[in-house]
C-alpha positions as a printed Julia matrix, in Angstrom:
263×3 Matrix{Float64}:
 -130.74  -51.96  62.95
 -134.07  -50.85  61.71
 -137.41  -50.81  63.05
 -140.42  -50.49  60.45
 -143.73  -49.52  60.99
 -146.51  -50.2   59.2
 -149.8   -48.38  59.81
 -152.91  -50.33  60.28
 -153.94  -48.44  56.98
 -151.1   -49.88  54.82
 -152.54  -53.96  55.46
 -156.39  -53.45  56.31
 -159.02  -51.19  55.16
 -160.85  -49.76  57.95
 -163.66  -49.04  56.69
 -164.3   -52.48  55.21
 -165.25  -55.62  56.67
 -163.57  -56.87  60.33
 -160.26  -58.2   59.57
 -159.7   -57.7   56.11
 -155.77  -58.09  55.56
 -154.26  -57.24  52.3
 -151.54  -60.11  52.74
 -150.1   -59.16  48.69
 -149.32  -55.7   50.16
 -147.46  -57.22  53.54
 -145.65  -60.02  50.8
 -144.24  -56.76  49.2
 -142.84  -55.27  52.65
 -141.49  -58.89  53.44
 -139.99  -59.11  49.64
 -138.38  -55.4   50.25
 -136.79  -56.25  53.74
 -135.48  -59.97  52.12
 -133.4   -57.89  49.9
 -131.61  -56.31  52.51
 -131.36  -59.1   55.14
 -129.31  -60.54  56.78
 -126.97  -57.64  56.48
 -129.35  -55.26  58.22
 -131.33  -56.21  61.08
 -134.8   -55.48  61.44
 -138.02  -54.98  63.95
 -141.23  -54.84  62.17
 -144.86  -53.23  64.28
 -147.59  -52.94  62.82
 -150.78  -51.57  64.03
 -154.44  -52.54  64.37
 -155.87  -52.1   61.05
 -159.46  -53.52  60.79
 -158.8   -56.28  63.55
 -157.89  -54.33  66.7
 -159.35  -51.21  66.4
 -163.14  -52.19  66.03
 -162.86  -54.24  69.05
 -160.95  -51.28  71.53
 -163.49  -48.92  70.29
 -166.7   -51.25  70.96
 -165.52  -52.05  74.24
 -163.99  -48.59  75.7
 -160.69  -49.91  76.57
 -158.95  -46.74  76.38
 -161.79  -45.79  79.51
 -159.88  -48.33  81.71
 -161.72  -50.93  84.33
 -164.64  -49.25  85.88
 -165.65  -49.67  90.14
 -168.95  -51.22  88.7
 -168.67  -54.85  89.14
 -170.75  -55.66  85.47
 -169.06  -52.84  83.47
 -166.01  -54.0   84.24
 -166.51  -57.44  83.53
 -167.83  -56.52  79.72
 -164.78  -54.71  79.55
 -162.68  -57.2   80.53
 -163.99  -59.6   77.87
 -163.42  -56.83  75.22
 -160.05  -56.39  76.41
 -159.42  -60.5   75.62
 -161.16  -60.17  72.45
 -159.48  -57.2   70.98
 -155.94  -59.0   72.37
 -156.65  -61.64  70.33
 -158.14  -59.79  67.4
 -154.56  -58.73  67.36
 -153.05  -61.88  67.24
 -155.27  -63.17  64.31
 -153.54  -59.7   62.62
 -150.22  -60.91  63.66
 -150.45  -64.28  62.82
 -151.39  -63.29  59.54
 -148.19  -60.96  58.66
 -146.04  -63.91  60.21
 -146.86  -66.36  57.39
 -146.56  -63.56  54.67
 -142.84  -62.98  56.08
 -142.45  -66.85  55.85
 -143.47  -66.89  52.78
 -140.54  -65.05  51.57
 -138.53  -67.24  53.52
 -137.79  -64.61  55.99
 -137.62  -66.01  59.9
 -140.09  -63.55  61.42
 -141.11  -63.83  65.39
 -144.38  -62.79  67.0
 -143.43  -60.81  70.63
 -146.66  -60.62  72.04
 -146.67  -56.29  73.27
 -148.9   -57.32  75.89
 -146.62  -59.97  77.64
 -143.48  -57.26  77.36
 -145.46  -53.83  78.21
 -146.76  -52.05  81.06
 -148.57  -49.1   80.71
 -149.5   -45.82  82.84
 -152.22  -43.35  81.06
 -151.15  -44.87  77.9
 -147.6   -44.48  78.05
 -145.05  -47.27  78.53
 -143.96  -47.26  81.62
 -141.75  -50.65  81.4
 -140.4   -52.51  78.79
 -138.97  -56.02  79.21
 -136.89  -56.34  75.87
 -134.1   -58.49  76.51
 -136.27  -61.27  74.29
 -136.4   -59.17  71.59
 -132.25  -58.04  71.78
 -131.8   -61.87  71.98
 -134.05  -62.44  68.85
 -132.03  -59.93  67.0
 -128.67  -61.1   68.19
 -129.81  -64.53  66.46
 -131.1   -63.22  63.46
 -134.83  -63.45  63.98
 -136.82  -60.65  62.71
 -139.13  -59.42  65.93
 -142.44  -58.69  64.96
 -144.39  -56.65  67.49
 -147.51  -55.18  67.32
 -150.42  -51.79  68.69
 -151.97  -54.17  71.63
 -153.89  -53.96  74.79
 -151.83  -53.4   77.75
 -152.49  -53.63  81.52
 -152.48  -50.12  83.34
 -150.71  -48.85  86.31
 -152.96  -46.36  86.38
 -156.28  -47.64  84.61
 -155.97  -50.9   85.2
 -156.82  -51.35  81.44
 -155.68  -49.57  78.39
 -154.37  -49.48  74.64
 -151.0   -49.43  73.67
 -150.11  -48.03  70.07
 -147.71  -49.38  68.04
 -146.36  -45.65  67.69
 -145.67  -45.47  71.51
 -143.65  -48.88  71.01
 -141.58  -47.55  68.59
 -140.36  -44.37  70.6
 -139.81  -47.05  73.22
 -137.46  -49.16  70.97
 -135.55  -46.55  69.56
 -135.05  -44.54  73.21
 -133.64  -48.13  74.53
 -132.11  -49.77  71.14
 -131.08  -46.58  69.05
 -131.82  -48.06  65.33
 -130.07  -46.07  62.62
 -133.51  -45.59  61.1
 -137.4   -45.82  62.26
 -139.72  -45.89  59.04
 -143.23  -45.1   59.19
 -145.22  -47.0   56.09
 -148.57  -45.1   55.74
 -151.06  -45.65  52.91
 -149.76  -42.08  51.81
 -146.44  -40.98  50.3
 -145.46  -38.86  53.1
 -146.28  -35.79  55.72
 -148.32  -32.94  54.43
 -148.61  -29.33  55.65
 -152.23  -29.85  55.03
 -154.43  -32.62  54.28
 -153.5   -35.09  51.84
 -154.71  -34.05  48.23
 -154.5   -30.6   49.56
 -151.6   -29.39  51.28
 -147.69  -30.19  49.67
 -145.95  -33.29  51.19
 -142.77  -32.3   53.05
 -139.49  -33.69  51.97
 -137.14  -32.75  54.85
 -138.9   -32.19  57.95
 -136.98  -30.64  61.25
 -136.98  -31.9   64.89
 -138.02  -27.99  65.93
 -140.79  -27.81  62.99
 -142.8   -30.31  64.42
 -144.68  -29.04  67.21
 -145.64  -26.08  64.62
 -146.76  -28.48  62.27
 -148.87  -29.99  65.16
 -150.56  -26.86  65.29
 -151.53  -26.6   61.99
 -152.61  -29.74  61.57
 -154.84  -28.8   64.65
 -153.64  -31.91  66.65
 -154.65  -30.17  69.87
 -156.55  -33.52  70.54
 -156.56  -37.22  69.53
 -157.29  -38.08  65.83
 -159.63  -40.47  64.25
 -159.27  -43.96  65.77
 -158.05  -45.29  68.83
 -155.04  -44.27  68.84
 -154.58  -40.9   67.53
 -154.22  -41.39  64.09
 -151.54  -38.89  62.24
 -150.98  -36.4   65.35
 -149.9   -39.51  67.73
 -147.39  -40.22  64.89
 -146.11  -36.83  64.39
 -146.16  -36.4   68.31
 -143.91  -39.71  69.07
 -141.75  -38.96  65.61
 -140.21  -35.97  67.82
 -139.42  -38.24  70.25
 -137.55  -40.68  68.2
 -136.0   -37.96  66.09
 -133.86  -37.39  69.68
 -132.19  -41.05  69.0
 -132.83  -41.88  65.17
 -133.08  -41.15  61.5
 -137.35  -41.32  61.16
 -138.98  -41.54  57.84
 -142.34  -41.49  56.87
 -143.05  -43.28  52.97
 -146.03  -45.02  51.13
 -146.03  -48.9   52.28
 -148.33  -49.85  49.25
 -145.82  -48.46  46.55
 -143.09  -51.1   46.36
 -139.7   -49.56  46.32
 -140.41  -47.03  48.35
 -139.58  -48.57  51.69
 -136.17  -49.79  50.25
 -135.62  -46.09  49.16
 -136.23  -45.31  52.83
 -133.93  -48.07  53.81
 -131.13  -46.94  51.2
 -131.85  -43.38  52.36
 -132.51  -42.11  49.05
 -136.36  -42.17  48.81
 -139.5   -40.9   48.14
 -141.13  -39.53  51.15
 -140.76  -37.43  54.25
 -137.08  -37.57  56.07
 -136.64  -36.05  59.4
 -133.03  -36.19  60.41
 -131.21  -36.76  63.6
């Protein structure tokens, strides 16, 4: 089995208008997968893009639900709207999938995930083994999530990854980025990495001076170098350029283009 993950950046531009989705680009990733299904199994995440993200960050859902009565209450309406921001993102890669006659399945995160400071602290996935025992493609997604300890938070689709692979153990985990792969340095600037190590991660942390979160909601390139060495522990994790076609069935194959940290 193999979970794929693909970055808010690969579908949406961020910077553009609210909910822009490049659905040619998602047809691609669906056209890529059809080639290898139903012989491999898949999960698919995908992140926020320009739906979710706009939404958390207007409303301060990573903050949590304050004591005060009104701020809380504001918050709790952003928390709706950014859920279903989310869905309108989902629904949208659903029909692309369908398109290429592939039976995708919307698992709504925030109906299967609880959280506690962010991290999952349950996971109810006996759906989704059931879906994949019956030859669905599960298609889950970076949502809101309710809080043990917040009441309120975000949930990245990076942090439901490492969760899947800890509890299903997929022969691979690809990351599709809107880049071709890691970098010592900033893209354009530093070399991309080829073969990356479990133990040369946290150094690489460090240079890339991920001492804190990085550009959007959910901490950007550090968060996904951070949960990668977590789900190097139970998986093949690769890291390729989701709006180059062929490159994700290289990853698949295990001959590609991109960044390859092995078990």
């Amino acid at each position: 089995m193999i979970i794929v993950k693909v970055g808010g950046s690969v579908f949406s531009d961020k910077k553009g208008e609210p909910e822009n989705f490049e659905g040619e680009t998602v047809r691609n990733i669906a056209r890529e997968i059809a080639s290898f299904y139903p012989d491999e199994s898949f999960i698919v995440v995908h992140g926020g893009g320009s739906f979710g993200h706009p939404e958390a960050k207007r409303y301060g859902i990573r903050e949590g639900l304050p004591g005060n009565w009104e701020k809380a209450h504001l918050r709790r309406i952003g928390f709706t709207r950014t859920h279903q921001a989310m869905l309108r993102a989902n629904a949208s890669f659903i029909e692309a999938f369908l398109r290429e006659n592939l039976p995708a399945f919307s698992v709504s995160t925030s109906s299967v995930f609880i959280t506690e400071n962010g991290e999952v602290a349950y996971g109810d996935l006996e759906v989704i083994e059931r879906l994949l025992e019956l030859k669905f493609i599960p298609v889950l997604f970076g949502d809101v999530s309710i809080d043990l300890a917040k009441g309120i938070d975000i949930l990245s689709g990076d942090q439901i990854i490492t969760y899947l692979a800890k509890m299903l153990e997929p022969d691979k985990v690809i990351f599709l980025m809107d880049v071709d792969g890691i970098y010592d340095g900033k893209p354009g600037e530093g070399e991309m990495i080829q073969e990356l190590r479990k133990e040369e991660i946290d150094f690489l942390l460090e240079r890339l001076h991920c001492t804190a979160a990085g550009t959007d909601v959910t901490g950007g390139i550090c968060n996904k170098l951070q949960e990668a060495k977590k789900i190097a522990e139970h998986s093949e994790v690769w890291f390729v350029n989701g709006k180059v076609y062929g490159r994700l069935s290289g990853a698949i194959r295990g001959d590609g283009f991109g960044t390859r940290i092995a078990l």
